[in-house]
C-alpha distance (Angstrom), angle and dihedral (degrees) to the residues before:
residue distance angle dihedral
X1 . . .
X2 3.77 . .
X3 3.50 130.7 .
X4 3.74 122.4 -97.5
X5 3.80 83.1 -125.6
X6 3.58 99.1 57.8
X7 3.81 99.2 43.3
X8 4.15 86.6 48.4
X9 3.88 81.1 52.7
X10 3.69 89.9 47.3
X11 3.60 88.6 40.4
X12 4.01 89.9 67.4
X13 3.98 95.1 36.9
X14 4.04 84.2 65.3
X15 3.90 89.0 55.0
X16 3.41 96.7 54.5
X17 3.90 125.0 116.3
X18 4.28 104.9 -119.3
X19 3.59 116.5 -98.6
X20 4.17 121.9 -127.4
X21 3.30 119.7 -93.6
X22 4.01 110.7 -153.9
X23 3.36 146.3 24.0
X24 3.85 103.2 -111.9
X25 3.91 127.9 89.5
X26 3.88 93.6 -90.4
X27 3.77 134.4 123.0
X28 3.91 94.2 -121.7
X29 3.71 114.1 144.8
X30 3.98 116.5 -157.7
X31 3.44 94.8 178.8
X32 3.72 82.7 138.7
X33 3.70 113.7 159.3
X34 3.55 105.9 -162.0
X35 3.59 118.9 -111.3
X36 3.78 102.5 -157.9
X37 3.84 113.4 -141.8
X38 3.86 113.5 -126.1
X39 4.04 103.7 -66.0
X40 3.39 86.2 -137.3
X41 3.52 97.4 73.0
X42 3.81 85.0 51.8
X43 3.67 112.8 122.9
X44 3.84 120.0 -137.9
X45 3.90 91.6 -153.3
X46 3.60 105.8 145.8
X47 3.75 121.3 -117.1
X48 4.07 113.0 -144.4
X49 3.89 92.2 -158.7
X50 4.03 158.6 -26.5
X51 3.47 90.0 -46.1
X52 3.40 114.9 6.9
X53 3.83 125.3 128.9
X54 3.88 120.1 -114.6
X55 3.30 122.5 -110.2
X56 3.44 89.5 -121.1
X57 3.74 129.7 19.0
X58 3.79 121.2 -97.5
X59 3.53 127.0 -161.6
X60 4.11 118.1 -128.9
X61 3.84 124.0 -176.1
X62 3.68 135.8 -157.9
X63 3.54 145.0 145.7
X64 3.60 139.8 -127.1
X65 3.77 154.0 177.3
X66 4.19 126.9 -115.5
X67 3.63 128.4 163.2
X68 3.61 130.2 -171.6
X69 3.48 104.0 -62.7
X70 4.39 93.2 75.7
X71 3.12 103.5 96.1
X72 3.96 124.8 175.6
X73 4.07 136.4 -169.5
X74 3.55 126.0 -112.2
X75 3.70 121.8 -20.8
X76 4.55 89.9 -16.5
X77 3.57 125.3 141.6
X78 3.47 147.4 -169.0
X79 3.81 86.0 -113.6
X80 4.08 98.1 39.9
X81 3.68 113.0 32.0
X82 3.75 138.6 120.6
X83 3.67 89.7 -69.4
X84 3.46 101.0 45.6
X85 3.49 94.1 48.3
X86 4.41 88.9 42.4
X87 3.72 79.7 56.9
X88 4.08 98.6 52.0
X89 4.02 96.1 33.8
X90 4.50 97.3 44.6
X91 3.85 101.1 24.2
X92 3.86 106.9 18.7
X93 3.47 93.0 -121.5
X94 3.73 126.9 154.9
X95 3.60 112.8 -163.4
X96 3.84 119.7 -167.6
X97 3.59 129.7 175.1
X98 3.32 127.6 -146.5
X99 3.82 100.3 -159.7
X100 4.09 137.4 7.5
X101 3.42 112.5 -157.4
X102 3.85 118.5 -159.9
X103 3.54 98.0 -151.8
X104 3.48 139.8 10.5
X105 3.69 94.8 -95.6
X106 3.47 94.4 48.6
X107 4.05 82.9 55.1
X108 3.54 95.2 54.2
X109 4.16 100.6 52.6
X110 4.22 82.3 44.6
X111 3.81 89.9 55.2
X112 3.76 90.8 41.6
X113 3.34 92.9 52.8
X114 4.20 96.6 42.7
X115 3.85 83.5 47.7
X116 3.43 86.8 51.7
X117 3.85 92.1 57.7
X118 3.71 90.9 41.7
X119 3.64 96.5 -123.4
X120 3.59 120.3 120.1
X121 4.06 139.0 171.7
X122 3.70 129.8 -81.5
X123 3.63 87.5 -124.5
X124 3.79 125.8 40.9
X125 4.40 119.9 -166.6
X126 3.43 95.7 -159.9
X127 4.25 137.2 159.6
X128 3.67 123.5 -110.9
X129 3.32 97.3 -91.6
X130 3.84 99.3 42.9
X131 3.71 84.6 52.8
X132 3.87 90.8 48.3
X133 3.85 90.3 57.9
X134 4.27 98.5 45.4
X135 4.26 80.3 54.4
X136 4.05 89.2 50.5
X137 4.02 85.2 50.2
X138 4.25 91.5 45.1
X139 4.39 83.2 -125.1
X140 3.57 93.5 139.3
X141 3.57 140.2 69.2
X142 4.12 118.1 -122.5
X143 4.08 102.7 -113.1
X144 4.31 96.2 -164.8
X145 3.99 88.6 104.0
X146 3.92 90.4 43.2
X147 3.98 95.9 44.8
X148 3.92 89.3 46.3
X149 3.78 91.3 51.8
X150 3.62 104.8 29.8
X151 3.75 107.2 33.8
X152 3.72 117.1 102.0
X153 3.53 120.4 -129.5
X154 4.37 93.6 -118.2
X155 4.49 74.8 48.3
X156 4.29 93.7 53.3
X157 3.95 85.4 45.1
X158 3.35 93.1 47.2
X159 3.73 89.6 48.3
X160 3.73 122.8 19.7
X161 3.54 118.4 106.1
X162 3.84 129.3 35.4
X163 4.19 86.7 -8.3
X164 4.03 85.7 61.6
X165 3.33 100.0 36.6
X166 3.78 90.6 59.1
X167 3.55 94.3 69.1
X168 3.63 96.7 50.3
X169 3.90 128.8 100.8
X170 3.93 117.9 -178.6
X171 3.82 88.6 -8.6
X172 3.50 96.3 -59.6
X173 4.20 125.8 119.6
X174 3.29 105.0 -125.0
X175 4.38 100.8 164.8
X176 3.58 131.4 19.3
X177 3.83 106.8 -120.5
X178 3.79 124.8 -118.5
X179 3.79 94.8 -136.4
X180 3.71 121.5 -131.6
X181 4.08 130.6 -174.7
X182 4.08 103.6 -116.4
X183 4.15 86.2 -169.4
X184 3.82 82.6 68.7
X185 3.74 98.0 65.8
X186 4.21 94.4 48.4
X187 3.33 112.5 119.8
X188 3.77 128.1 -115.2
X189 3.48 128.7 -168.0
X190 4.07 118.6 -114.6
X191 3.54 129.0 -149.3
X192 3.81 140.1 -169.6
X193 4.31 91.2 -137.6
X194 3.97 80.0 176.1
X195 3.88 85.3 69.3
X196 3.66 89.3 30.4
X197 4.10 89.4 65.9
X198 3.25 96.5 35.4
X199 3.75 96.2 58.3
X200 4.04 92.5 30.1
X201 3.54 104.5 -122.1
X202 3.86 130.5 153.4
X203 3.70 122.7 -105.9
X204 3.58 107.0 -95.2
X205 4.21 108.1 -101.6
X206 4.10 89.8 148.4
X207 3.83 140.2 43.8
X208 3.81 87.1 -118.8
X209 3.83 83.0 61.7
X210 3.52 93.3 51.5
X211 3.75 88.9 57.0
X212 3.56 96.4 48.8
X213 3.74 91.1 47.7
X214 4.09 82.0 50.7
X215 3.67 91.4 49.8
X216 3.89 96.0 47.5
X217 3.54 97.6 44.6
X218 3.10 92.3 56.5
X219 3.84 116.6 38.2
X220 3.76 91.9 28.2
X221 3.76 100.4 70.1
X222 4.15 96.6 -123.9
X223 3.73 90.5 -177.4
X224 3.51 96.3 53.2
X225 3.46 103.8 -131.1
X226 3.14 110.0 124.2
X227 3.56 104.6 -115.4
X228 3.77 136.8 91.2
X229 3.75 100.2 -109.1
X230 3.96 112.5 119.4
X231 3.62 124.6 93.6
X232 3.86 123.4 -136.0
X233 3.75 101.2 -137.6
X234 3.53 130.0 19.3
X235 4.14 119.3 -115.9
X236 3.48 138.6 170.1
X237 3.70 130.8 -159.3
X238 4.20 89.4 -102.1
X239 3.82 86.1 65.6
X240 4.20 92.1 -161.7
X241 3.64 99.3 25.1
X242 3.70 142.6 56.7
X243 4.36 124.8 77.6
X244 4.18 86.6 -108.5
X245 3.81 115.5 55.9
X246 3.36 95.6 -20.6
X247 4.26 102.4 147.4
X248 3.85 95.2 -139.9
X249 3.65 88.6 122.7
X250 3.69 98.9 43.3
X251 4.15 86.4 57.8
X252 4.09 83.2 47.5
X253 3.93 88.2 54.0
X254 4.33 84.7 59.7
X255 3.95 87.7 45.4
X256 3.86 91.2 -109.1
X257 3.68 126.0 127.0
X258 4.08 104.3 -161.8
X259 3.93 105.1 -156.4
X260 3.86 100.3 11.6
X261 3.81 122.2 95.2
X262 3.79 113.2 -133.0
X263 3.72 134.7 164.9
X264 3.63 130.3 -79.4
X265 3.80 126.0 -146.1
X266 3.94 83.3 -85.9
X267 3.59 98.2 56.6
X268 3.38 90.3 -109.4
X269 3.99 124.0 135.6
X270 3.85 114.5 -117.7
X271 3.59 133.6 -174.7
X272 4.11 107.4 -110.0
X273 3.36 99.7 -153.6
X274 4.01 95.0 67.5
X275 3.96 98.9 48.5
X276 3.45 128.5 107.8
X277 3.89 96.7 -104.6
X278 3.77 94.2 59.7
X279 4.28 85.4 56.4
X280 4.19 88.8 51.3
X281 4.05 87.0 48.0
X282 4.10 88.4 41.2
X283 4.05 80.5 54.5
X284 3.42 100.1 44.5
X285 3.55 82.8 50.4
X286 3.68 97.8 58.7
X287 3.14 98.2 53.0
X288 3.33 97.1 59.1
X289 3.68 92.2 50.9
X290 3.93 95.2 52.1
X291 4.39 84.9 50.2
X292 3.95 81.7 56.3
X293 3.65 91.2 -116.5
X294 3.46 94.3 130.1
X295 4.38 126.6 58.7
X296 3.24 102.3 -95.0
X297 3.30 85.2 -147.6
X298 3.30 102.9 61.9
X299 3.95 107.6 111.6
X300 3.76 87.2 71.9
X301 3.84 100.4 52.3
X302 3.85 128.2 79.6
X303 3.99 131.5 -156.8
X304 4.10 83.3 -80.9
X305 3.85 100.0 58.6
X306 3.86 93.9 36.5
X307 3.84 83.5 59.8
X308 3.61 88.9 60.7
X309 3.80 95.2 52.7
X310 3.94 88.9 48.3
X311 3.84 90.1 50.5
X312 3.50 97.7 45.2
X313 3.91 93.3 56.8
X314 4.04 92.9 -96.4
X315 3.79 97.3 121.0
X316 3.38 138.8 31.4
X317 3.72 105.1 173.6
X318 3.85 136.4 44.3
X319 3.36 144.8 105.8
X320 3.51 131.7 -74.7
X321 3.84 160.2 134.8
X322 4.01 128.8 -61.9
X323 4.15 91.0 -108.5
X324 3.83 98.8 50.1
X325 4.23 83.5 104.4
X326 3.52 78.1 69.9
X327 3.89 101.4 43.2
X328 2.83 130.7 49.1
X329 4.06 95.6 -14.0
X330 3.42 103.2 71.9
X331 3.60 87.4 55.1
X332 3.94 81.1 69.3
X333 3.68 90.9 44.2
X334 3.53 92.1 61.1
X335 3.48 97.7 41.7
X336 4.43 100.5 52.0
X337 4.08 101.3 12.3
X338 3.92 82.4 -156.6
X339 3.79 96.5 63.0
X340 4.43 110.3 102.6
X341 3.20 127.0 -174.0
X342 3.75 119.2 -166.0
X343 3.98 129.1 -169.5
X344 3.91 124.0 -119.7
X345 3.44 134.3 -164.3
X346 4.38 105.5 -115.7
X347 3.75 107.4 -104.9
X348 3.44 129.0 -138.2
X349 4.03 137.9 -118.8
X350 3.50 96.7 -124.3
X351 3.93 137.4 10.4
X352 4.15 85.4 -71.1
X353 4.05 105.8 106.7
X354 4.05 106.8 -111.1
X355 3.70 102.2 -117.7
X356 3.77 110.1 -157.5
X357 3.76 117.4 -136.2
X358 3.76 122.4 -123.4
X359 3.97 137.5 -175.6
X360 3.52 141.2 -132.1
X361 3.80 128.1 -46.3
X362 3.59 95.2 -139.9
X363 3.90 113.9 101.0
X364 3.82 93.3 176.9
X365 4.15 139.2 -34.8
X366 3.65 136.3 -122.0
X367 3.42 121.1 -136.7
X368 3.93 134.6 -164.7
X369 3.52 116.5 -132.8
X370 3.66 110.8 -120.0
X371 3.57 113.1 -100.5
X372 3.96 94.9 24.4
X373 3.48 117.1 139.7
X374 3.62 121.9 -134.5
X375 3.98 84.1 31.4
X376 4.48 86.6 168.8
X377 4.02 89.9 69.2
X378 3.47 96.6 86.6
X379 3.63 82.4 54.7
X380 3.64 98.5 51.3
X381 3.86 91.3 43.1
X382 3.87 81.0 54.7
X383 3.68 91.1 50.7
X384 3.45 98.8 52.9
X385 3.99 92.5 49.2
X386 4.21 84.4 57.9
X387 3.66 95.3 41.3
X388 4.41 86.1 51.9
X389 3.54 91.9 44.4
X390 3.77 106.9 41.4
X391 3.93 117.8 -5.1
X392 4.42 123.9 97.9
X393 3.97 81.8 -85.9
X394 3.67 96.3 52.0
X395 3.80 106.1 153.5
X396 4.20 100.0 -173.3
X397 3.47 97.3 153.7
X398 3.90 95.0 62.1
X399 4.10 97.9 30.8
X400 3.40 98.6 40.8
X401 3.63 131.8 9.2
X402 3.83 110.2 18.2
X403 3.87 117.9 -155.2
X404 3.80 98.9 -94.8
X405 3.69 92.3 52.1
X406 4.34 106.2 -92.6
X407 3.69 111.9 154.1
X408 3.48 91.2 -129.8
X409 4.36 94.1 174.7
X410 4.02 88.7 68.8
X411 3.96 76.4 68.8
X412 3.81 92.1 68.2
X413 3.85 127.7 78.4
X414 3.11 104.1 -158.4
X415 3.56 122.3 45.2
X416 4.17 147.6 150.8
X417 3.91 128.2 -165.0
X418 3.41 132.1 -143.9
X419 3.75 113.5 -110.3
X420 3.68 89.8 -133.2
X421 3.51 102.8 42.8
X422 3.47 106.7 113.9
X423 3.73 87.9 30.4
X424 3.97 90.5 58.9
X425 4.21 93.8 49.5
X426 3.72 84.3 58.0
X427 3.91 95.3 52.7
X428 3.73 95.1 30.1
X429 3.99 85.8 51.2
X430 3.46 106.0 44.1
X431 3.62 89.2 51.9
X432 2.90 94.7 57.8
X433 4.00 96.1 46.2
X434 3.72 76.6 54.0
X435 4.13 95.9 61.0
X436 3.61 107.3 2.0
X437 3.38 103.4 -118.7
X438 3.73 109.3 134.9
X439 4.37 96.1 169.7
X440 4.05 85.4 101.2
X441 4.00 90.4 55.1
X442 3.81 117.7 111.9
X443 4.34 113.2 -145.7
X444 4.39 85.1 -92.5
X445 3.96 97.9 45.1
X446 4.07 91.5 44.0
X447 3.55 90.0 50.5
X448 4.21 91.9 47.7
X449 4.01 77.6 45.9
X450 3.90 92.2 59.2
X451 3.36 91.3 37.5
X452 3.60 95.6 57.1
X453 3.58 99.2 40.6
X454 4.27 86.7 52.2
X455 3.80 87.9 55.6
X456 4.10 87.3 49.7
X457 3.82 86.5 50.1
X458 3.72 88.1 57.4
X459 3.77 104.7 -88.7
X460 3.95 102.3 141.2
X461 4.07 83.3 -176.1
X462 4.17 82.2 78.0
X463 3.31 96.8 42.7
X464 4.04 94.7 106.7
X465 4.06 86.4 53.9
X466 4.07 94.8 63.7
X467 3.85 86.7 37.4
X468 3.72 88.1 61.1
X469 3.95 106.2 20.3
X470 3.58 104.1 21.2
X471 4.01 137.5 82.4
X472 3.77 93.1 -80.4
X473 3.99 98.0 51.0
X474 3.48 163.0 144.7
X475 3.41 92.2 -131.7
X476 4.09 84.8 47.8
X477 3.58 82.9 67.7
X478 3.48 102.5 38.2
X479 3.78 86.4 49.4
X480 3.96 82.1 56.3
X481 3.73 92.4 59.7
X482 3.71 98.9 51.6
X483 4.00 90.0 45.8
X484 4.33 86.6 58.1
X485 3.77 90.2 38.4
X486 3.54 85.9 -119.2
X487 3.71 117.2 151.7
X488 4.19 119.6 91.6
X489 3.71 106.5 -142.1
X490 4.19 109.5 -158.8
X491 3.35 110.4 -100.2
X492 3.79 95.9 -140.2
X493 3.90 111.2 81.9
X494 3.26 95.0 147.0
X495 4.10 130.6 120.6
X496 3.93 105.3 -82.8
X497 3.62 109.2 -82.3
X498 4.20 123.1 -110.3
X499 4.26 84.7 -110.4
X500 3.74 80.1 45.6
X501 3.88 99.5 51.6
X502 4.18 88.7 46.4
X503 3.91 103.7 39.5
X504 3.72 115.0 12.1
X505 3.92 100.6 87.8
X506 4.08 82.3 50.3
X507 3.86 89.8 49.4
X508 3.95 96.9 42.1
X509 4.15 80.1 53.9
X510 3.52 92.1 57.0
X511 3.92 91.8 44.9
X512 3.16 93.3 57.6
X513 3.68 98.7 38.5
X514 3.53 90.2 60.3
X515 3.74 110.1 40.8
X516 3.93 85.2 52.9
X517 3.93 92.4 54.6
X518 3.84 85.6 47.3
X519 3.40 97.4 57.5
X520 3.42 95.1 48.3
X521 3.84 93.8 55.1
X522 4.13 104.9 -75.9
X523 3.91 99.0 152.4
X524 3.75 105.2 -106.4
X525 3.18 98.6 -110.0
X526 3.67 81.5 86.9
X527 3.89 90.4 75.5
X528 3.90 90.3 56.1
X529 4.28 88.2 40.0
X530 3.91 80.7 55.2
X531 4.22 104.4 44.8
X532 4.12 87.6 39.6
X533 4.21 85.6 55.7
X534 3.66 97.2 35.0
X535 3.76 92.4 53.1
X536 4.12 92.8 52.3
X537 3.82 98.8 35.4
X538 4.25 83.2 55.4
X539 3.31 119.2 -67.0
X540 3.78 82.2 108.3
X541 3.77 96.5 58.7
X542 4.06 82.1 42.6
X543 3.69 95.2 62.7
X544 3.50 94.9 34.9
X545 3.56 91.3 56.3
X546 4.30 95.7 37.5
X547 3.96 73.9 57.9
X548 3.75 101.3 51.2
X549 4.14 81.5 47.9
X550 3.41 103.3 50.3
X551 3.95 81.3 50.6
X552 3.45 91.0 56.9
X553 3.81 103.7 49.9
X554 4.30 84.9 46.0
């Protein structure tokens, strides 16, 4: 019978929200919580390698969420597809599910209900802190001896590092990560260079230029209407956060990093949202506000509804993520063919390069039940969707973008990204732009080719392909940052910390509470009210325990 401790942790794995499953700019939830077929129908066949077959074929079970956006050719399924049937044919591998939820509501009941029942999946996709709470209740197997054996070498380069250590508690492996690009989610700074023309201002290399942009856009009616209706910046409600208008970058330009832990001359990790650089950016901030080059309305608009304002010719600067050409902007696009957005590097304060802050490359983790047999098939199943993707055999076309445009990765479980992929279309693609040579292309970079070379041809529907792909690019930029070594990953990648689990939400409230009031004209001694409280209502115990971590993982 289990432990009252494990099904408590169980208990909370059910509740959580599910956790995304690729790499692309889909809706695809893998909060899959793996439903682990009987055991006993576990084969024992040996397996000689990474991505051998067994000698005899073993069942594995899971479960997983898709919604509406899945879509398959022909007679497909979730349960028989081309990955199923990879699985079967190259690894002898039958995977079963015994649920597919819809959404992630419909996960959550099905988990309570199979926790309930007390019999779970083989293999579990779960988040950091889901997985941090099956270790506490000893549910799942350690995976060291089964990553060292089983990983392929394209897999360990793929995921050593930061992406492994994640999953590890005291050492041990206790997941196989799902592999994300952090370079992906650095924000660049986007311009309307139609407004920037018209109104003859320079290209924005410093923060002063970013302020002068601000001013101008705003006070110098750039749409020409007459009217005093565009916004310097762009904000949302989330302040730091957020792919649209989130001011992540802006904080980068000051050399602060609010909500990521980074190092301090000591070595030590410290909390960036409480250091004196966020308080000069909070400033900086303020004054903008009071000028009125900031929506005053911003604290009760998110991401979404800042879209809106870009696309209907509100904004023309902020910062954002690589895909925003996609959404909202070529909403705008569509709308005024004449509007052009371009993508900046951020700029700094001073002669210090702004380094712009980026997160963990982990979407999500799969763990093996404890007990399971066969526990290095999640590995091979991982394998195989590296080997499709990226290896000498790389078969793209029929894994994971067919020819008339199905998505056919969200039809995998189990997956892990390069964390150059979209980096490498861009370079592979603008070579190739460059000397026409396409034979190099995989299916998804001759596809951004065509794309591309439509939009150059006059198709304004591909427009948001060169602005992220293309010469002119996000990904230019992006490919900028990685050239200058300049992005500053957070140095805590751990599972959320026991302070974390009790007081964090409470302390992000307060964050967020107070850098809004700031802005809009709070005295600053608001800032230093705020880091005094967060430190004794537990960002103390936070750092102290970040500390202890980043010991741990040394």
């Amino acid at each position: 019978m289990k432990s009252v401790k494990a099904m408590l942790a169980l208990l909370a794995v059910s509740s959580m929200i599910v956790v995304s499953a690729c790499g692309s700019s889909t809706n695809e939830s893998s909060d899959t919580k793996p439903d682990a077929g009987s055991d006993k129908a576990a084969s024992t066949a040996a397996s000689a390698g990474p991505l051998s077959k067994y000698t005899s074929p073993i069942e594995v079970t899971t479960v997983r969420t898709a919604d509406a956006s899945v879509k398959f050719a022909g007679s497909d399924t979730l349960e028989n597809n081309e990955w199923t049937r990879a699985y079967k044919d190259e690894l002898g591998i039958n995977l079963k599910f015994k649920w597919i939820a819809t959404s992630g509501d419909d996960a959550t009941q099905k988990m309570n209900v199979m926790i309930a029942s007390g019999d779970l999946p083989n293999i579990i996709p779960v988040n950091a802190n889901q997985l941090k709470q099956l270790v506490d209740a000893d549910m799942v197997e350690d995976l060291s001896s089964v990553y060292e054996k089983y990983a392929t070498p394209l897999a360990k380069q793929f995921m050593d590092g930061a992406q492994l250590d994640s999953a590890k508690f005291d050492g041990k492996l206790m997941a196989i990560p799902n592999t994300n690009s952090s370079i992906d989610g650095a924000n660049v700074l986007w311009v309307r260079t139609d407004w920037l023309k018209k109104l003859k201002l320079p290209e924005p290399k410093t923060m002063d230029d970013v302020y002068t942009i601000a001013e101008a856009f705003a006070k110098q009616d750039p749409d020409g209407n007459g009217k005093n209706d565009t916004f310097g910046l762009g904000i949302n409600k989330g302040i730091v956060g957020g792919g649209i208008m989130g001011l992540g970058g802006f904080f980068n330009g000051f050399h602060a990093y609010p909500g990521a832990w980074i190092k301090d001359s000591s070595g030590s990790l410290v909390y960036g949202s409480i250091l004196p650089e966020t308080k000069a950016a909070l400033l900086k901030l303020q004054e903008m506000y009071k000028a009125g080059l900031l929506d005053k309305e911003f604290g009760v608009k998110d991401g979404n509804k800042t879209g809106e304002d870009a696309v209907a010719g509100k904004i023309g600067l902020y910062y954002g993520a690589m895909w925003n050409p996609i959404n909202p902007l070529q909403k705008g696009k569509d709308l005024d063919p004449q509007m052009e957005w371009e993508a900046y590097k951020i700029v700094s304060v001073d002669s210090d390069p702004a380094r712009p802050q980026v997160g963990n490359p982990v979407f999500a983790y799969y763990a093996v039940k404890k007990g399971a047999k066969n526990p290095e098939a999640v590995m091979q199943m991982v394998n195989l969707f590296i080997e499709k993707g990226w290896s000498e055999k790389a078969d793209f076309s029929h894994f994971f973008s067919s020819p008339d445009g199905i998505e056919l990765f969200k039809h995998a479980p189990f997956n892990a990204w390069s964390p150059t992929k979209n980096l490498d279309v861009h370079l592979s693609v603008i070579e190739s732009l460059k000397t026409g040579d396409t034979s190099k292309l995989n299916g998804e970079q001759l596809t951004t080719y065509e794309k591309i070379k439509q939009f150059n041809n006059g198709d304004n529907k591909q427009w948001n392909q060169a602005r992220v792909f293309g010469e002119s690019s996000s990904f230019a930029v992006i490919n900028q940052y990685q050239k200058e070594n300049l992005p500053l990953m957070n140095e805590f990648f751990g599972a959320p910390t026991e302070s974390m689990g009790d007081k964090k939400a409470t302390l992000d409230k307060m964050e967020l509470e107070t850098f809004t009031k700031v802005i809009m004209g709070e005295p600053i001694s608001a800032f230093d009210k705020f880091v005094e409280d967060w430190k004794k209502l537990g960002g103390t115990d936070m750092t102290n325990e970040v500390n202890d971590w980043a010991k741990s993982v040394k």
